[in-house]
C-alpha positions as CSV (number, residue, x, y, z in Angstrom):
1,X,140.5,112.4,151.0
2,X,138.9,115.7,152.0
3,X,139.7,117.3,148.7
4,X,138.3,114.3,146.9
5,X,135.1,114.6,149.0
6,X,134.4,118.2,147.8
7,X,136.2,117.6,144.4
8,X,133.1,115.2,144.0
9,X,130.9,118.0,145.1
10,X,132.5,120.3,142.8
11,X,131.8,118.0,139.8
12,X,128.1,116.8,140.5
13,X,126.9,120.6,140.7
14,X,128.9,121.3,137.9
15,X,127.5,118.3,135.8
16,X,124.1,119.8,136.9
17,X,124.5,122.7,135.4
18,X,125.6,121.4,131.8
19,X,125.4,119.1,129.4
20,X,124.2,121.5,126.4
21,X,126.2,122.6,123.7
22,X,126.4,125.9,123.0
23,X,125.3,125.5,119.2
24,X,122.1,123.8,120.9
25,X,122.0,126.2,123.7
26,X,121.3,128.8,121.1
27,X,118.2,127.4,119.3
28,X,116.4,127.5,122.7
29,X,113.8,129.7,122.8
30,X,111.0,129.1,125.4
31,X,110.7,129.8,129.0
32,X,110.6,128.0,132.4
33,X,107.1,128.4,133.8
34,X,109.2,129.3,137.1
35,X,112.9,130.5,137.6
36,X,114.7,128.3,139.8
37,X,115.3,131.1,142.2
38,X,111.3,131.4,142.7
39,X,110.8,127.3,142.8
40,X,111.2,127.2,147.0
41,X,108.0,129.7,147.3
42,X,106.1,128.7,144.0
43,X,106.2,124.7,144.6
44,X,106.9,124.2,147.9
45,X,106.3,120.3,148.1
46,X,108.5,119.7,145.3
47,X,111.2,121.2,146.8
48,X,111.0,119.8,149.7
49,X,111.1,116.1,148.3
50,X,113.8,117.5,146.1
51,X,115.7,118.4,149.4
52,X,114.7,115.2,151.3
53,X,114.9,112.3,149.0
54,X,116.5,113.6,146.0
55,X,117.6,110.3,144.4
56,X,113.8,109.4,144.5
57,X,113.1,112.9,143.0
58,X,115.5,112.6,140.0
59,X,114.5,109.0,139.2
60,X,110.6,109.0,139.3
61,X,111.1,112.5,137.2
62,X,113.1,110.9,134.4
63,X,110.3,108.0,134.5
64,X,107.5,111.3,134.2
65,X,109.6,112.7,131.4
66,X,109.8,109.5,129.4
67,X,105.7,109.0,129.6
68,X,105.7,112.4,128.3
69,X,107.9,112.3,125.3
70,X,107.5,108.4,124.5
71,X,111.1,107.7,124.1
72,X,113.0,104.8,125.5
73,X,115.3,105.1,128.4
74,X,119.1,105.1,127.8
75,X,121.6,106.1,130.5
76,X,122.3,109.8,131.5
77,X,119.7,110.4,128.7
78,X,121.9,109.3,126.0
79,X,124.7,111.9,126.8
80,X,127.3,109.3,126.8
81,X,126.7,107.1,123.7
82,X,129.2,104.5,124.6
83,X,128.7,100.6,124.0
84,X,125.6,99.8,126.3
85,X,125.3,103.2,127.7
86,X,123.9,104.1,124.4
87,X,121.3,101.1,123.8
88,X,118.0,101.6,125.5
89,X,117.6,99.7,129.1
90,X,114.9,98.9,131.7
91,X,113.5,101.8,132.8
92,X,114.3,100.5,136.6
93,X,117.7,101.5,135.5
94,X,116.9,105.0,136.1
95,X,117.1,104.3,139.7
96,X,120.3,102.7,139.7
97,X,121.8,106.0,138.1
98,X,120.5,108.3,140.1
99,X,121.4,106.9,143.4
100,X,125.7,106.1,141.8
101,X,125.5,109.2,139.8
102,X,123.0,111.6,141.2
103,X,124.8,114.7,139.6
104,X,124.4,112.7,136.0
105,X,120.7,112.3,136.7
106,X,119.8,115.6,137.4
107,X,121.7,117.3,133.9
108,X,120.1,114.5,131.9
109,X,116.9,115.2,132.9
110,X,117.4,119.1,132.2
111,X,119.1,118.1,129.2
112,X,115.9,116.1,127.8
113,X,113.6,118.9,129.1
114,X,115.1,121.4,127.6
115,X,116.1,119.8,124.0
116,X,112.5,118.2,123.6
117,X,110.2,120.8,125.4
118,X,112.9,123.8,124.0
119,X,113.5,125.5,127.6
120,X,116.3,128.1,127.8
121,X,117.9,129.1,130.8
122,X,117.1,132.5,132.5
123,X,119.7,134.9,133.2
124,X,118.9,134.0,137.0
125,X,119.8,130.6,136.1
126,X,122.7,131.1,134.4
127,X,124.2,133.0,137.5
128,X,123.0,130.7,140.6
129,X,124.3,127.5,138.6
130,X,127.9,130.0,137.3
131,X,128.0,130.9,141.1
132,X,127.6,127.6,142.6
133,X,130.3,126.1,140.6
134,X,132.8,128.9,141.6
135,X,132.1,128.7,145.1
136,X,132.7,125.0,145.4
137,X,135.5,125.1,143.1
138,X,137.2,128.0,145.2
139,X,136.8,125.7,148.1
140,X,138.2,122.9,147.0
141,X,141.4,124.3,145.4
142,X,141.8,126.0,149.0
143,X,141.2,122.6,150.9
144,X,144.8,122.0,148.7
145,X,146.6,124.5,150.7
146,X,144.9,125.1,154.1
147,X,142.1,123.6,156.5
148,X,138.9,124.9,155.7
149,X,136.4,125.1,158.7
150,X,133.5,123.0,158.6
151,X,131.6,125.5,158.8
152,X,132.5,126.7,155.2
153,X,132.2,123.2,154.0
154,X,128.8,122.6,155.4
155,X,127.8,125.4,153.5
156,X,128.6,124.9,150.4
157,X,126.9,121.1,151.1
158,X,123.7,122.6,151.7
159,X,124.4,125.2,148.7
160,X,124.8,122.5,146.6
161,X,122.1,120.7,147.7
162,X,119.3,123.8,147.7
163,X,120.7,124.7,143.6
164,X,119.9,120.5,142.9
165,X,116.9,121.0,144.4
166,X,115.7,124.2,142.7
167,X,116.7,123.0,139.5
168,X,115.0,119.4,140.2
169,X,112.2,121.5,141.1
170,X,111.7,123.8,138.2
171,X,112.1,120.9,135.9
172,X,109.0,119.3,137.6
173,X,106.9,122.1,137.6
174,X,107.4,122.1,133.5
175,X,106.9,118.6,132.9
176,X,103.6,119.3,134.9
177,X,102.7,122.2,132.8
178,X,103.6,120.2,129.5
179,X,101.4,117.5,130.6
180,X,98.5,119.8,130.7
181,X,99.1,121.7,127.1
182,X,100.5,118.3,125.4
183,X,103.8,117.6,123.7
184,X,104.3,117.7,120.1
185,X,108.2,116.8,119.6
186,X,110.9,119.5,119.5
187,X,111.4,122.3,116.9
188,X,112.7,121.7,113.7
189,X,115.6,124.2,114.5
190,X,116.6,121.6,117.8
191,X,116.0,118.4,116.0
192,X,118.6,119.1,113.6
193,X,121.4,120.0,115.5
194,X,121.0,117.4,117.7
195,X,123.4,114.1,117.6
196,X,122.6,111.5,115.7
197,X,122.3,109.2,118.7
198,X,119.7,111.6,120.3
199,X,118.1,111.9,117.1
200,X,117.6,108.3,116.5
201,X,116.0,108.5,120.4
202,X,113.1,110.6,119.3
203,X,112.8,108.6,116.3
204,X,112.3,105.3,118.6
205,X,110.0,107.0,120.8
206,X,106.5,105.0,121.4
207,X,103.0,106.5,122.4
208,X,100.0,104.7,123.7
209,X,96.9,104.1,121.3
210,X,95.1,106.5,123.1
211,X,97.4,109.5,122.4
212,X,98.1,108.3,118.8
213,X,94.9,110.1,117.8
214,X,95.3,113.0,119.6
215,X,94.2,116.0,117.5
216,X,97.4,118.5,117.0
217,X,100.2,115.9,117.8
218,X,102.6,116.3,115.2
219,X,104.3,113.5,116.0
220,X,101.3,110.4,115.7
221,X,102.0,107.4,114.3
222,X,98.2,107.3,112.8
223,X,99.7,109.6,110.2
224,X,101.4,106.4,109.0
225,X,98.4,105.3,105.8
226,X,99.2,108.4,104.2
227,X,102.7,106.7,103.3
228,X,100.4,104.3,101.6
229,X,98.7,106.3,99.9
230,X,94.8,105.5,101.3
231,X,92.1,107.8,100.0
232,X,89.1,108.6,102.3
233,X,86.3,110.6,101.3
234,X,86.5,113.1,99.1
235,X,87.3,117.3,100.2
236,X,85.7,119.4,97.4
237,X,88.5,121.0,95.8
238,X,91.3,119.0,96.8
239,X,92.8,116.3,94.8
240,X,95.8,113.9,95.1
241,X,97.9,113.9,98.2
242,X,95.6,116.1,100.0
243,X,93.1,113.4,100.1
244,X,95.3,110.9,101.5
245,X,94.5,110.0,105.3
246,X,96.2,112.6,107.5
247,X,97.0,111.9,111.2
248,X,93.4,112.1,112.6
249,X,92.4,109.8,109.5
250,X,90.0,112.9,107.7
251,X,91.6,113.8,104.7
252,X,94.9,116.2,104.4
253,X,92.8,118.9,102.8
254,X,90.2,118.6,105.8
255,X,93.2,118.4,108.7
256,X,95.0,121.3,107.7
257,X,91.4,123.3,106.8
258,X,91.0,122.6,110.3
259,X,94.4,124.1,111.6
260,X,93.4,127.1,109.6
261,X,96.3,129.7,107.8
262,X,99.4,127.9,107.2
263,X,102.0,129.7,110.0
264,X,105.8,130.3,109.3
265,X,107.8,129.5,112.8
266,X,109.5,132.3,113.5
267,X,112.7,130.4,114.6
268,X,113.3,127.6,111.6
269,X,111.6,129.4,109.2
270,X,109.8,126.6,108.7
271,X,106.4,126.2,107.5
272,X,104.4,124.7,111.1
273,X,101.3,123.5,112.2
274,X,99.1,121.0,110.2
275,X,100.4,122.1,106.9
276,X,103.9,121.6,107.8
277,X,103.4,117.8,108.8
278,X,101.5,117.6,105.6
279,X,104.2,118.9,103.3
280,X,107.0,116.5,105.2
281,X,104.6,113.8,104.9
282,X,104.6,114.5,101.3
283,X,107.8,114.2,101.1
284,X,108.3,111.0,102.8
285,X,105.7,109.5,100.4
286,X,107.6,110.7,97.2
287,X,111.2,109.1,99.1
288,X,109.2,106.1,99.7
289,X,107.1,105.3,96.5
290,X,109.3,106.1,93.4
291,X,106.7,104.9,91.2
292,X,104.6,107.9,92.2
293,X,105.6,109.9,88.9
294,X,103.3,107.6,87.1
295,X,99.9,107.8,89.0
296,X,98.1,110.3,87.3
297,X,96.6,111.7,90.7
298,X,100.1,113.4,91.5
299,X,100.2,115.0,87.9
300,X,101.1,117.1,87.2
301,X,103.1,119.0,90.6
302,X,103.7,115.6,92.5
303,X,102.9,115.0,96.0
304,X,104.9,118.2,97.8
305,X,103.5,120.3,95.0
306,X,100.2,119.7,95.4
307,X,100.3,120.4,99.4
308,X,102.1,123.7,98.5
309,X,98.9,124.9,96.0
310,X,96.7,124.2,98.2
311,X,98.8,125.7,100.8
312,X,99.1,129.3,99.2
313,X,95.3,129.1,97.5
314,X,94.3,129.3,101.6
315,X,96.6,131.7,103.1
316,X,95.6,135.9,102.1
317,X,97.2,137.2,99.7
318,X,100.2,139.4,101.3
319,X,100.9,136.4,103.3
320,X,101.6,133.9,100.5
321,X,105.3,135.3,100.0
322,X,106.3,134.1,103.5
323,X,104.4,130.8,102.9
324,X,106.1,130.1,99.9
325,X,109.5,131.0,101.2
326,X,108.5,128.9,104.5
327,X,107.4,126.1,102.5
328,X,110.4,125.5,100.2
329,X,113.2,125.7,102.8
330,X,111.0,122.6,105.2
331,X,111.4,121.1,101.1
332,X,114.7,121.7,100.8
333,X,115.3,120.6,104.4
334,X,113.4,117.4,104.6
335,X,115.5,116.9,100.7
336,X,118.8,117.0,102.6
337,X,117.2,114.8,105.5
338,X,116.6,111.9,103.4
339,X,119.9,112.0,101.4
340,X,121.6,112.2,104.6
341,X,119.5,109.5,106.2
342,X,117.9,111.6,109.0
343,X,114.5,112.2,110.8
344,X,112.9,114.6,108.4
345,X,112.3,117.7,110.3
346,X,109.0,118.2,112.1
347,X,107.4,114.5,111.7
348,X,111.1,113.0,112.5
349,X,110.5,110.0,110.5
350,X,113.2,108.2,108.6
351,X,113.1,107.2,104.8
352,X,112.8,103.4,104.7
């Protein structure tokens, strides 16, 4: 029973400390606002509710991380697609995991954090979670073969408990700072190595009205008339697509003047920004309206065309190589997206 009792310790941290593939793992790029070794000094009252009433910690964060990203809640964060674990649940439910299956709780909020806000783990990180594991594990294949003191025990308890806490911690203090800077979905490069079943997650994800229109949220459902093709005023110089109503309802050619250049993500090699939703957009009006070849305002480039003109006539001129090259591969990639019948990358909307 004893070797049970810390076998079950043994799991929870080390459940903590995954669930991310290392094929995921690897398109991670951005950084924890604080390491977990620095979360006991830099949020003090966070850790200590993390320490006291962790349960409560783990299931009001996984409510705070849902507000932020809009999606709906599925158990363990949809690591274990399997018959209703997999279908989205009352959110109440979040409480009812972590209390049975605290250690679950705990990786799937890391797991959302750091897939849809693209947090990698520190070095630091990588050794207190490695270290933890070892030393409980070491423990309990020795409780096989010999009495343990309690002392030892007790120690690894509270070194399990002060690694949850720190990494319940550091998770809060970024969902905090992402609140304050605003969320705009996960990279292209994340998105599409993601499982289908958390892929379809972001793709169900709901916002208020309010944040629909936010300005820069490359995710709005407000970006939805340009798939109808609704013209709004005139912008001098631009002409089909790009006068189609763009997320903040101005035209294309006005929401991406506003964005200024057109940016190549270093990481996807994706075109970004405004004039990356607008050339996925494109696409998703040319998989959705066949009959566009024969509106003379998309002669003669098409939709994606167009948005790449006007795309290289405002970039400088020793930039418009990079452009170019950024712009076809999000083409080619949101061309293998709908024949596959996935989110298109970077507006993660689905061909209907």
């Amino acid at each position: 029973q004893e070797c049970d009792r810390i076998l079950a310790h043994c799991s929870e941290q080390a459940l903590s400390a995954m669930p991310l593939k290392q094929e995921v793992a690897d398109q991670l790029s951005g950084e924890w606002q604080v390491g977990m070794f620095e979360t006991p000094c830099k949020a003090p009252v966070s850790f200590c509710y993390s320490c006291c009433c962790p349960c409560c910690m783990a299931a009001q964060q996984r409510g705070a991380i849902l507000d932020v990203i809009g999606e709906p809640y599925i158990c363990c964060g949809g690591m274990f697609p399997c018959g209703p674990l997999g279908d989205p649940q009352d959110r109440n439910c979040a409480w009812v995991e972590a209390c049975c299956c605290f250690g679950l709780s705990v990786a799937a909020n890391r797991f959302l954090i750091q897939t849809r806000f693209d947090r990698r783990n520190t070095a630091c990180d990588d050794c207190i979670i490695t270290a933890t594991c070892i030393i409980a594990w070491v423990v309990c294949i020795l409780q096989c073969f010999m009495d343990v003191p309690d002392g030892v025990e007790n120690c690894v308890d509270h070194l399990i408990m002060l690694v949850n806490s720190c990494m319940l911690t550091q998770q809060q203090v970024e969902i905090e700072h992402v609140k304050k800077v605003g969320y705009h979905g996960p990279g292209a490069a994340v998105l599409g190595i993601l499982p289908p079943q958390q892929q379809q997650m972001i793709h169900d994800r709901k916002f208020d009205s309010d944040s629909s229109s936010d300005e820069g949220s490359s995710y709005s459902s407000a970006a939805a008339p340009a798939m109808r093709g609704v013209q709004v005023p005139m912008a001098v110089g631009a002409k089909g697509f790009m006068n189609t109503a763009s997320p903040n309802r101005t035209s294309w050619a006005q929401y991406c003047a506003a964005g200024g250049a057109p940016i190549v993500d270093g990481y996807s090699g994706f075109v970004a920004g405004p004039w990356g939703e607008c050339l996925a957009w494109s696409k998703l009006f040319e998989a959705q309206s066949p009959d566009w070849p024969s509106d003379p305002q998309f002669a003669p480039e098409g939709p994606a065309g167009q948005v790449i003109a006007a795309m290289l006539a405002s970039c400088p001129g020793h930039l418009r190589g990079p452009v170019h090259q950024g712009a076809e591969r999000l083409e080619e990639a949101c061309n293998r997206a709908t024949a596959e019948r996935r989110p298109l990358p970077i507006i993660n909307q689905v061909v209907a």
